[in-house]
C-alpha positions, 0 to 999 in steps of 0.5 A: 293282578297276575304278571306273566313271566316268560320263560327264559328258555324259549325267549329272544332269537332261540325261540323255536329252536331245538333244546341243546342235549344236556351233558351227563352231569355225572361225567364231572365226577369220573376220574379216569386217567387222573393219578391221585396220592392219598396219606393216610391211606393204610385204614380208615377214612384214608384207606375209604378215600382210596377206593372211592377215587380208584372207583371212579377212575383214577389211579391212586398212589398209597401213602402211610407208614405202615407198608403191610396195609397198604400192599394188602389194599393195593391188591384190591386196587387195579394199577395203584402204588404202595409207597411207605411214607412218613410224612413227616420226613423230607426225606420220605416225601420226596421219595413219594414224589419222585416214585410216583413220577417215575412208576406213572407221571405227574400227579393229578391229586392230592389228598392229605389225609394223614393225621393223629391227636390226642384227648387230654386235657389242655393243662396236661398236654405235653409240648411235645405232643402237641408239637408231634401232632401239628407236625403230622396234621398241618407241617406235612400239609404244608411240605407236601402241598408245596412239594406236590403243588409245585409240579401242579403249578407247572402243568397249570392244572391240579387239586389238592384236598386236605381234609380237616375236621368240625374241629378246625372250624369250632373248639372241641370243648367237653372232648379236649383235644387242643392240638389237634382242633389248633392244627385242623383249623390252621389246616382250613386257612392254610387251604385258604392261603394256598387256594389265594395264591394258586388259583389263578394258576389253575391250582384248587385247594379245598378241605374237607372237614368231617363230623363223626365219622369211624375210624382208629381215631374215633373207634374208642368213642363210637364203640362204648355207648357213652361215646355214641350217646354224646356224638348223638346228642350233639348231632342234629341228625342223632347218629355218626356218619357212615363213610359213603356219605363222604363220598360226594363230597371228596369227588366234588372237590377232586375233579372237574365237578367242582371246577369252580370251587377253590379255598372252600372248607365244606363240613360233613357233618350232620348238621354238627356245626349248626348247633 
């Protein structure tokens, strides 16, 4: 016997009447006229991220330390800002902030990018340099997220992207790097905490957590075949990452796209965490 269902979309008082016009779904990930900080943001995934959000509209604020880099990319980068910055220091964050609201306004989003670590093995780890590597990769998260956050409060609006890894949310084993999959998963739950505390004051956190990816950070991995043939085999998908494939992801969480979506922890991975 076979149910008939109705559809839904012609069903009840509406039947009959015309379809309402669909939005242009993709409206939701422009960001015109939004001002976006990006740490980091002298090489890499920090200085991609900055290019795909001036792409879609924003302008986009240039934060690391070293300050060559970051002139020479805002050169490519119409109406963006290069702000030398070491995160690690108040007294540099604060000029950030202060920079920002003088040279263009109240900031719209923020990126943590910013990070460092070290392979070595636990045992042979430093105090010192584990410390160095969670002042960079969570402290500065925190202080900056407060700072920035704080003006985001006031507004009642904002998004904050802090970007993780595959090693805040699994240990990093064969590749020993304690620091910095301690500091990157307490990265995901302070994003969590903040998200908690925030959203309904219309203030989302989320972080990305990227697998393989290029980067100064991993370039002596991928280049030797050693290192790619390792990432490979513990890929599902057999390959690193290509930077573009991040893209969806950061404007996902940085705009109205994903309005809804607030302490999340999305991995981009290719399939890294499901093995």
């Amino acid at each position: 016997m076979t149910t008939a269902i109705k559809n839904p979309t012609v069903a009840g008082p509406a039947a009959g009447a015309a379809t309402a016009a669909v939005p242009d779904p993709t409206a939701a990930f422009r960001l015109d006229g939004r001002t976006a900080v990006v740490t980091g943001a002298s090489s890499g995934i920090g200085a991609h991220f900055a290019r795909v959000l001036s792409a879609a509209g924003a302008r986009v604020v240039l934060a690391a330390r070293r300050e060559a880099p970051l002139r020479e990319l805002a050169g490519d980068l119409p109406g963006s800002l290069a702000v030398a910055c070491d995160v690690t220091r108040a007294d540099q964050r604060e000029h950030l902030v202060r920079t920002v609201a003088r040279e263009i306004g109240p900031i719209d989003i923020l990126v943590n990018n910013a990070g460092l670590s070290e392979v070595v093995p636990a045992e042979r780890q430093s105090p010192e340099s584990f410390d160095a590597i969670v002042s960079v990769n969570l402290s500065a998260v925190f202080a900056l997220s407060s700072v920035v956050g704080a003006g985001m409060l006031e507004r009642g609006r904002g998004s904050i992207v802090n970007v993780a890894s595959v090693y805040g949310m699994v240990g990093s084993g064969s590749l020993p790097q304690a620091a910095y999959a301690a500091s990157k998963g307490g990265v995901v739950n302070l994003t969590r905490d903040l998200a908690a505390q925030w959203a309904h004051r219309g203030v989302r956190v989320n972080s990305l957590c990227p697998g393989w990816f290029r980067s100064e950070m991993t370039a002596d991995m991928l280049d030797s075949d050693k290192g790619r043939s390792w990432v490979e085999r513990r890929t599902p998908m057999r390959r690193a990452g290509e930077l573009y494939e991040l893209d969806g992801a950061l404007l996902f969480l940085a705009g109205d796209a994903g309005s809804y979506v607030t302490g999340a922890a999305i991995p981009v991975d290719g399939g890294y965490l499901s093995v």
